[in-house]
N, C-alpha and C positions, 0 to 999 in steps of 0.2 A: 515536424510539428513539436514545439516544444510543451514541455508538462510543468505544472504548477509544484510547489515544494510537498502540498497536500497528498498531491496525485504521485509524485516521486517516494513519500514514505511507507502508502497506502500498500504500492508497488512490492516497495522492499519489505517490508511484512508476509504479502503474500505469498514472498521467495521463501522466505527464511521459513512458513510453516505449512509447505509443500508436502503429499498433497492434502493435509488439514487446512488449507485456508478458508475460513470463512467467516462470517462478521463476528462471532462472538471469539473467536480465535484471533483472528488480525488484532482486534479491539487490546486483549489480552498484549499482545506484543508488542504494541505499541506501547503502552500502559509502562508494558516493564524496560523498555530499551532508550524509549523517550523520558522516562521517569513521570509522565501528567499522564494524564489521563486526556484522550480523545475524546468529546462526544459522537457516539452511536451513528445520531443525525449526520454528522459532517463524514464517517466512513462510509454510513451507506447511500450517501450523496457523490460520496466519490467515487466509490465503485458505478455507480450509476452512469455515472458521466465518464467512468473510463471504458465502460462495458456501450457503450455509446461510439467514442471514437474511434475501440477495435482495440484500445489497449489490455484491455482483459474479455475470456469470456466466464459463463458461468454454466454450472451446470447440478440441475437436484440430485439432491441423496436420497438415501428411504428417508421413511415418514420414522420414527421413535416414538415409544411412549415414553420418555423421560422429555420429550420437548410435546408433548400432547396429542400425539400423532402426526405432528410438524415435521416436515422436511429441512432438513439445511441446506441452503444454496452455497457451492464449494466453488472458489476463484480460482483459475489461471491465470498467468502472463501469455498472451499470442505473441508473437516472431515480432509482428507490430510494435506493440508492446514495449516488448526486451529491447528493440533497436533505440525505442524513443528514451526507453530509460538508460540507456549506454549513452546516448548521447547529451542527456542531461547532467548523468553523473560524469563525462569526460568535459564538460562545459564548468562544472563545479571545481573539479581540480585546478582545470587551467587557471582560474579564479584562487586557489589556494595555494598555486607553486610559488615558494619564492617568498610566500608573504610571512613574516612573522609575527605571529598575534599576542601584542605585550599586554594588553588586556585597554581600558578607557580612561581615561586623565577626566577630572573633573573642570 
């Protein structure tokens, strides 16, 4: 099953802030490593939709008073998951070997 570029950086977010990942942390990573800013909407749609196909699961924290007695929901990668993004990311490569990228001619 292949994954969307959305669902492929959502992914590598959730690796890189292991096992802190969760929406307002991904968001953060993204923010800093993509240099824009993600909307909220569109990571918690993704997660959504990946926690749907088996590519992530989730699971509650305690409740905090610094989030109002709110729980944070905290993301893995499942086996699933890892596999589909291994084979996204070795699809992206084969795509990048070889190629030299001199930038766009007007």
């Amino acid at each position: 099953m292949t994954i969307k570029q959305t669902e492929q950086v959502v992914m590598l977010a959730i690796l890189r802030k292991q096992p802190d990942a969760y929406g307002v942390s991904i968001y953060e990573e993204l923010e800093t490593r993509l240099t824009k800013a993600v909307p909220m909407a569109t990571i918690n749609a993704t997660l959504e939709t990946l926690e749907k196909k088996g590519f992530v699961k989730s699971k509650q924290g305690q409740a905090t008073a610094e989030r109002g007695g709110r729980a944070k929901m905290f993301f893995e990668i499942t086996g699933k998951g890892q596999a589909a993004l291994n084979a996204s990311l070795q699809q992206l490569n084969s795509l990048l070997a070889g190629l030299k990228l001199t930038g766009a001619t007007a």
